[in-house]
N, C-alpha and C positions, 0 to 999 in steps of 0.2 A: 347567336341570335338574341336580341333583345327581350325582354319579359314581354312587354306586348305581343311582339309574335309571337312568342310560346303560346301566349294565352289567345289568342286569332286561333292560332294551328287547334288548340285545345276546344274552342267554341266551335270550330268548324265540326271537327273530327264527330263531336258529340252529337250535332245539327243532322249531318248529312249519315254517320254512322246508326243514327237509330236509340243511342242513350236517353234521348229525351221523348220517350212516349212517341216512336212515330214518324223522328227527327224531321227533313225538309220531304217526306214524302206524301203526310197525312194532306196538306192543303193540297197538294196539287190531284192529287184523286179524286179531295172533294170538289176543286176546280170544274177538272174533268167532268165529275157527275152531275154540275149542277148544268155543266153544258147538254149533259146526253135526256136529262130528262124535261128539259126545257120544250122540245120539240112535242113531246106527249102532252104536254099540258096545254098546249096553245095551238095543237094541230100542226100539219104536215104541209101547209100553207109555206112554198119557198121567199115568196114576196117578204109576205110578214116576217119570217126568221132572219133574212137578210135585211130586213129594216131593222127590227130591233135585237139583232145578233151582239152587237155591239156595247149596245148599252148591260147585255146579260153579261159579256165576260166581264164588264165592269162590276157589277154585282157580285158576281160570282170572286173575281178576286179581292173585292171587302169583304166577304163572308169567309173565304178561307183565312185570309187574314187574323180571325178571332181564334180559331183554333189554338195559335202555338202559344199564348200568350201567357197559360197558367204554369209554361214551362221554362219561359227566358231569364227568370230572375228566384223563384220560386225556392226551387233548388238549393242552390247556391248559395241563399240566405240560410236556408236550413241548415245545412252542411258547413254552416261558418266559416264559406270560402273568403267574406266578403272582410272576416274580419283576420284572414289569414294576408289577403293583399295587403291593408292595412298595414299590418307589422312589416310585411315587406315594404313598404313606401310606395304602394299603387293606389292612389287614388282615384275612388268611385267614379269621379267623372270618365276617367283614363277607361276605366270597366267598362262600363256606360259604352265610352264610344266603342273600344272596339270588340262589343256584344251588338250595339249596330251595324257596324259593318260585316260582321260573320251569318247575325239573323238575314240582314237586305239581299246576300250572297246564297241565305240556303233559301229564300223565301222567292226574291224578284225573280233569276234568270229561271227557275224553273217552270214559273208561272209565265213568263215570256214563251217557254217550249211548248210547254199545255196547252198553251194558245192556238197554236197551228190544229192539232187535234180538233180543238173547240170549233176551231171558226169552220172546219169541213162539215160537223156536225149541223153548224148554225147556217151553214151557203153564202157565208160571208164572202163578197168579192178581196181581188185583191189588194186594191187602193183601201177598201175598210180597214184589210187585218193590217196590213202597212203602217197605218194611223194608231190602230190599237196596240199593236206593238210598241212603237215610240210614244204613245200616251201610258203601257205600262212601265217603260223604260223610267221616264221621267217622274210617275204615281207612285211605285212601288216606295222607291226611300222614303218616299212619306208614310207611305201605310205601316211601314216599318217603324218607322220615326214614334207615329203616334202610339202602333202596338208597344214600345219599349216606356215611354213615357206613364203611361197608363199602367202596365207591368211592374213598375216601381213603386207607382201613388199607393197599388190595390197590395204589395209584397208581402204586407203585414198582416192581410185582413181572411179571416177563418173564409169570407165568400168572394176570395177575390178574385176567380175565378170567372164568376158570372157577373158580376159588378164591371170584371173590365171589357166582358162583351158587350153591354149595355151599353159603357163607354164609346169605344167606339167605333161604334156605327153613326150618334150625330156627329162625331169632330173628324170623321174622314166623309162627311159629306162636300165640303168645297172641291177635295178633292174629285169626288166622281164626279161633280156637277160639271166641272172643267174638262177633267181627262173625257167624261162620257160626252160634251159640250163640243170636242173638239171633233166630234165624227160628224155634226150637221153643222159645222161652221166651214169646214175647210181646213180645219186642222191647227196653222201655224201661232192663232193669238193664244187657242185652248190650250195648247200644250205649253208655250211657256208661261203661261199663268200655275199649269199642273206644276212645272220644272221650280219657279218660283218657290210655290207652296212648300215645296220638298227639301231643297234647298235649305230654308227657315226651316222647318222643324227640325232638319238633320243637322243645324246649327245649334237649337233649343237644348238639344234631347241630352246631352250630355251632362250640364249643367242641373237640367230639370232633374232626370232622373237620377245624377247623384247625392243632390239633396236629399231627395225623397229614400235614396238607399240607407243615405247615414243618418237622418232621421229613426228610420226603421230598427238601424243597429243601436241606435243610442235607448231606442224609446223601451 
C-alpha cells in the first residue's frame, strides 16, 4: 500500500475511532440535537416545521461543522508529524488532500444518515428530504473543504480554536444560501451551483492549506 493510504487508513481510523476528541460522532449528535430541540422553540406547529425543516438541517449541518476543526490539523502539528512527512518526501499538500478526504468521509455521510432522524423530528416530506440529502451530498465537501482551509490558516494560533469558528460561518454562507436555496427553487439549478462551489474549494484546499502548513512549520 502506498504512503497515502497508509495515511487515509491512519486519518480515518483516528476520525471515526474516537482519538481525536469525539472523532466523527461529536457533530452528528449535535446535528441530531439541534434537529430535536428546534421543535420546542418554534412550537409544535407541523406546517411551520415542514416549511422551515429544511433550511434548519442546513444550519444545523454548518454548525456542527465547526466542532472538529480545532482537531484536524492541531495535532499533528504538535506532535511533528507534519515534519516527519517531510523527511519522508510527503508533501503538505499531498497531507492536506488526503486529510480531506478522510474528514469529508467521517464528517459528510454521517450527516447524510442524521438526516433521516432529523427530518421525522422536523415532518419533513419526502421530496424535501430527497433534495436535502443531494444538497448535503454536494454541500458537505465544501463545508469540509473550508473547515480544513481555515484549520491550517488558525494551526499556529494560541485561539485558533474560536478564530476558526468565527471563520466559518461568513465563507460557508454561499454555500447554504444555495444548498438551503434549492428546497424553494425546485432543486436542480441550487444544487449544482452547491456542487460547483464544492468542487472549487476541494480543488483550493490543498494548495491553500499546505502553504499555510509549511508556513506554520517554518515560522
Amino acid at each position: 500500500m502506498s504512503a497515502l493510504g497508509v495515511l487515509l487508513r491512519r486519518d480515518l481510523a483516528q476520525m471515526f475511532g474516537g482519538g481525536r476528541r469525539g472523532g466523527a460522532l461529536l457533530p452528528v449528535l449535535f446535528f441530531v440535537a439541534t434537529a430535536m430541540l428546534f421543535p420546542f422553540a418554534v412550537g409544535p406547529d407541523p406546517v411551520l416545521l415542514a416549511k422551515a425543516g429544511g433550511g434548519i438541517v442546513w444550519v444545523a449541518a454548518l454548525l456542527a461543522a465547526i466542532l472538529p476543526l480545532d482537531r484536524l490539523l492541531a495535532p499533528d502539528l504538535e506532535q511533528g508529524m507534519f515534519d516527519q512527512f517531510a523527511v519522508r518526501g510527503i508533501a503538505e499538500e499531498a497531507v492536506v488532500a488526503v486529510r480531506l478526504v478522510a474528514h469529508w468521509l467521517s464528517f459528510g455521510p454521517p450527516l447524510m444518515l442524521a438526516a433521516l432522524p432529523a427530518a421525522a423530528l422536523l415532518g419533513l416530506h419526502a421530496d424535501t428530504l430527497r433534495t436535502v440529502e443531494w444538497g448535503l451530498l454536494a454541500g458537505t465537501p465544501g463545508l469540509a473543504a473550508i473547515g480544513l482551509i481555515i484549520a491550517a490558516l488558525t494551526v499556529s494560533l494560541r485561539a485558533g480554536a474560536a478564530l476558526a469558528g468565527l471563520l466559518l460561518i461568513p465563507l460557508a454562507v454561499p454555500l447554504l444560501i444555495f444548498g438551503a436555496g434549492a428546497l424553494s427553487t425546485g432543486g436542480a439549478s441550487g444544487l449544482a451551483l452547491t456542487a460547483a462551489i464544492s468542487l472549487l474549494l476541494c480543488a483550493i484546499t490543498p494548495f491553500a492549506g499546505g502553504a499555510a502548513i509549511r508556513a506554520a512549520r517554518e515560522g
